[in-house]
C-alpha angles and dihedrals in degrees: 000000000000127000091251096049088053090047085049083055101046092046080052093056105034084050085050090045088056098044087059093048094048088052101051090051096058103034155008128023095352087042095098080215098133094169090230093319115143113213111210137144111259105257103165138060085247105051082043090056094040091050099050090039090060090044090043090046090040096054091038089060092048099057086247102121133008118259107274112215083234092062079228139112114217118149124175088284098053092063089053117107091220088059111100119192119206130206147189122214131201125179087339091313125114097240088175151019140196121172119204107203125174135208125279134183087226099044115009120200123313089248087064088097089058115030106013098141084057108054080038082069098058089045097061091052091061091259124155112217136191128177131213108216137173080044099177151119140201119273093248088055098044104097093047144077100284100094095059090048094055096049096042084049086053093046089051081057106053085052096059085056096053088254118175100184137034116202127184135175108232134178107257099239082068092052089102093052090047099044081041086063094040105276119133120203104241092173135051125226120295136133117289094203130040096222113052130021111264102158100207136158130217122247133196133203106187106209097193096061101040094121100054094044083057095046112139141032094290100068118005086113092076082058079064097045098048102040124353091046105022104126103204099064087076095057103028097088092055090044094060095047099059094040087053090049095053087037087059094064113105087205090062093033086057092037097051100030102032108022101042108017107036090213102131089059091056102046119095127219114279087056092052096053082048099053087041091049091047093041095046127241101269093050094049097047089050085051087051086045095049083051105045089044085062087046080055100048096041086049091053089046085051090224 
C-alpha cells in the first residue's frame, strides 16, 4: 500500500468520522428531542409497577422471558436499594425504561449469566462496574431522543456511585450506534438467557478515560453530552435520595415485592439471605411483619 493510498484512507475515515458526528448532533438518540417525553428516576409504587410492567409486557412480546403471572419483571437486583430505575413519561404513561443496577459479592450484575469471564476481568483490575440494563422504549418512541436520555440519565447516575464502567448487553445489530457514543464492544455474541435465545454483545463505556476517547474537534461534544453539559448530574443526587427514602419503606418493599410481584415467594434461600442482608435486618423482618399481619387478617375473615 502507498503513502497516498493510506492518506486516501485516513481522509476516508476522518470524512466518515464527521458525518457521524454531524448526524448525532441533529437526530435520533443524541437529538434531546423527546417528543414530550419527561426523563426522571422512579420514585412510587406506582411508577415502579408501571416500569417493570412495560419491560414484563416488552420482553414477553419478544420471545425473551416467559409470561409471569405478576405481569412484572423483578429479578434479585431489582429488590436491591442501590438499583435506580429510570423512566420516561408521556401524557401520565411510562414510554421508556432503563434500569442502572451496580455489583454486588452476593448478586453480581444481570449480565453474570452471559459474560462473566469478562466482567471478571475488570474486576480484577479494581474496577467498580455498574450495568444499565432494560434498557426500551415503546414502538411509537423508538426513532426519537429517548434512548439517549435514558442512558445519559444512567450515566449521571453511575457517576453518582463512583462507577468506573457501564456495561450493557445489546443486541449486535446496535453495536455501530453504541461504539459511535463511546461505547467499545468487550464481548462477542452469545444468549443472554438460558432459556430462551436472546443473541446479545457486551459494551463498555470506560468512565475513567472519557476525555481522551473525545479528544478533537469531531466528537468532543460527546465530552459535553456525557459529563460538562449533562443535565442530570445536577439533579441525580436528589433524585436518589428521595428514591432510596421511599425505597426504604417496608409497606412499599411488601407492596411492590410481595402484593403485586410475587417475587419474595419465589426466591430460595441464598437470595433471600441476600435481599435480607442488602435490605438490613430490621427492614426485612417489618416486611415479614407487614406480611405475616395480612396472613393474620385473611385467617380471622376465614377467606
Amino acid at each position: 500500500m502507498t503513502a497516498s493510498d493510506c492518506s486516501g484512507q485516513q481522509k476516508s475515515c476522518c470524512h466518515g468520522r464527521r458525518m457521524r458526528a454531524a448526524l448525532l448532533r441533529r437526530m435520533g438518540p443524541l437529538s434531546g428531542k423527546t417528543n414530550g417525553a419527561e426523563i426522571r428516576q422512579a420514585t412510587t409504587l406506582e411508577e415502579l409497577v408501571a416500569a417493570y410492567k412495560l419491560t414484563h409486557d416488552t420482553f414477553v412480546d419478544q420471545g425473551f422471558i416467559e409470561p409471569h403471572p405478576s405481569g412484572l419483571r423483578l429479578r434479585p437486583h431489582e429488590a436491591l436499594l442501590d438499583t435506580a430505575t429510570f423512566i420516561a413519561v408521556a401524557e401520565g404513561d411510562v414510554v421508556g425504561v432503563t434500569t442502572a443496577v451496580y455489583d454486588t459479592e452476593i448478586f453480581g450484575l444481570p449480565s453474570d449469566g452471559a459474560f462473566q469471564a469478562e466482567i471478571d476481568e475488570l474486576r480484577s483490575q479494581g474496577r467498580h462496574v455498574g450495568e444499565g440494563t432494560n434498557w426500551l422504549l415503546r414502538p411509537e418512541f423508538r426513532r426519537t431522543g429517548v434512548l439517549g436520555e435514558l442512558v445519559r440519565v444512567g450515566t449521571a447516575h453511575a457517576f453518582l456511585m463512583g462507577c468506573t464502567d457501564i456495561l450493557g448487553a445489546v443486541n449486535a445489530s446496535h453495536a455501530g450506534f453504541y461504539e459511535s457514543i463511546g461505547y467499545e464492544v468487550i464481548g462477542s455474541e452469545r444468549s443472554y438467557s438460558k432459556e430462551h435465545y436472546d443473541p446479545v454483545i457486551l459494551v463498555r463505556l470506560d468512565l475513567l478515560n472519557l476525555e481522551q476517547h473525545f479528544a478533537g474537534p469531531d466528537y468532543d461534544f460527546l465530552m459535553s453530552y456525557w459529563v460538562n453539559d449533562n443535565p442530570y448530574r445536577q439533579v441525580i443526587g436528589e433524585w436518589s435520595r428521595r428514591a432510596k427514602a421511599v425505597f426504604s419503606d417496608p409497606a412499599l418493599l411488601k407492596a411492590l415485592f410481595h402484593d403485586r410481584g410475587q417475587f419474595l415467594q419465589s426466591c430460595h434461600g441464598l437470595q433471600l439471605e441476600g435481599i435480607r442482608r442488602y435490605w438490613g435486618l430490621r427492614r426485612f423482618e417489618a416486611v415479614l411483619d407487614l406480611i405475616a399481619e395480612d396472613v393474620r387478617v385473611l385467617a380471622g375473615t376465614g377467606i
